[in-house]
PLY file of the C-alpha trace (Angstrom):
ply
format ascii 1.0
element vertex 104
property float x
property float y
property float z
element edge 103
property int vertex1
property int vertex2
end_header
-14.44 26.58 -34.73
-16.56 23.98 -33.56
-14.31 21.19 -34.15
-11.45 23.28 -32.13
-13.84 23.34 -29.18
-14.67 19.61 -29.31
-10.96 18.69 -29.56
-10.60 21.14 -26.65
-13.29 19.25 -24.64
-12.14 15.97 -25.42
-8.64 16.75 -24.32
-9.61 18.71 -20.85
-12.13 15.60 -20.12
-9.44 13.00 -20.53
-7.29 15.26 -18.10
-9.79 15.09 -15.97
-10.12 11.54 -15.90
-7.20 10.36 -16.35
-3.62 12.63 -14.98
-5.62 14.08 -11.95
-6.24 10.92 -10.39
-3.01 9.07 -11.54
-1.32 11.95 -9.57
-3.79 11.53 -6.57
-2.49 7.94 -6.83
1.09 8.71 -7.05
0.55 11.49 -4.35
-0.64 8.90 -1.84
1.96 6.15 -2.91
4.62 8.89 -2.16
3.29 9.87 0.95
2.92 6.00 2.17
6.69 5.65 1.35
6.98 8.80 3.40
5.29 6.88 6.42
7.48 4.26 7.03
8.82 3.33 10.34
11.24 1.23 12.10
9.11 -1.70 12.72
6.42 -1.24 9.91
6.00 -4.51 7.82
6.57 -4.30 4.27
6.12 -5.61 1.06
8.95 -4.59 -1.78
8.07 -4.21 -5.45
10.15 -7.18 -5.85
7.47 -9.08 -3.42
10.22 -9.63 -0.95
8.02 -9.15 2.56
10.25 -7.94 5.60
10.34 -5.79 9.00
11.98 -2.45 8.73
15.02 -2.53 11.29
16.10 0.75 10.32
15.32 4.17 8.65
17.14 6.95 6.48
16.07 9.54 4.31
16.53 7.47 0.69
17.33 3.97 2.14
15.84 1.07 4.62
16.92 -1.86 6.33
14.51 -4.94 6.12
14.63 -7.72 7.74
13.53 -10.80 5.29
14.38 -13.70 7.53
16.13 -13.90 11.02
19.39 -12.81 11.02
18.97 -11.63 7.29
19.02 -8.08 6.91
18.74 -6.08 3.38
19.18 -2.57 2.22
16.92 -0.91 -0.18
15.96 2.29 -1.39
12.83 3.64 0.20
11.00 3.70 -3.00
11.03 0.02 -3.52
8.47 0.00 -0.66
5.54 -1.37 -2.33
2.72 -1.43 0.83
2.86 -1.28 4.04
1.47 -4.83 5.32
-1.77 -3.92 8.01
-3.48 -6.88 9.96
-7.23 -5.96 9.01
-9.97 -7.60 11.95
-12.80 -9.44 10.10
-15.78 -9.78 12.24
-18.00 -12.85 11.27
-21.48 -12.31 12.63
-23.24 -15.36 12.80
-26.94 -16.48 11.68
-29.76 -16.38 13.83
-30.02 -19.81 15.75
-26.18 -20.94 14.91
-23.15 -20.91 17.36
-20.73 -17.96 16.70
-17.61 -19.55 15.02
-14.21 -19.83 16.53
-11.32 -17.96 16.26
-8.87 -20.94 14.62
-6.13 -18.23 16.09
-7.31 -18.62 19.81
-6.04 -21.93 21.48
-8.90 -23.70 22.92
0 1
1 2
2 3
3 4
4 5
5 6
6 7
7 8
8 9
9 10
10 11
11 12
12 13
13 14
14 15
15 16
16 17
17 18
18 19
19 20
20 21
21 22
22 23
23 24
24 25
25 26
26 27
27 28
28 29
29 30
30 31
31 32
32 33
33 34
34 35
35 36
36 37
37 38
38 39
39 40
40 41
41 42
42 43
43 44
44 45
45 46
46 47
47 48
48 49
49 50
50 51
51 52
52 53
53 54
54 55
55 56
56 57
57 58
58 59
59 60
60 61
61 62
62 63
63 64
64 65
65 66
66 67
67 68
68 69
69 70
70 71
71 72
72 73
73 74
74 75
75 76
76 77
77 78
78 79
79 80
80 81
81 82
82 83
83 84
84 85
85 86
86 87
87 88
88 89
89 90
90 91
91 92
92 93
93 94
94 95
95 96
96 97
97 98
98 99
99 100
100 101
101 102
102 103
């Protein structure tokens, strides 16, 4: 009996810790695919990196390059590309650094 309930504790721990949060993972990826819109950036899972140009229920069309426009199937969407701001606080007594992106 008491190796039943240590088989029965080993299996509900590795449930646990691993299928709940491989389908919080999948629920999220799903939902992110969900998301998409008609000027999102994207990356595919085949790494291609586009602008969505337009939107169905099972398909979208990226553009890759200018004038180059692909169809896919709206699971290929890998991530959703997001400018993140980085703020660089500088050291007492030094000059804030520049923005290389602002022209001087």
């Amino acid at each position: 009996m008491d190796v039943f309930l240590i088989i029965l504790l080993f299996f509900g721990a590795a449930w646990l810790f691993l299928v709940l949060p491989a389908r919080r993972r999948r629920a999220a990826h799903e939902a992110m695919q969900d998301s998409v819109e008609v000027g999102d950036e994207v990356i595919t899972a085949g790494g291609l990196h586009g602008t969505v140009r337009e939107r169905s229920d099972e398909e979208l069309r990226i553009e890759i390059a200018p004038g180059v426009v692909v169809t896919l199937d709206r699971r290929a969407v890998a991530a959703v590309a997001r400018e993140v701001e980085v703020e660089v606080e500088a050291e007492p007594g030094e000059a804030a650094p520049e923005d290389p992106a602002k022209p001087s």
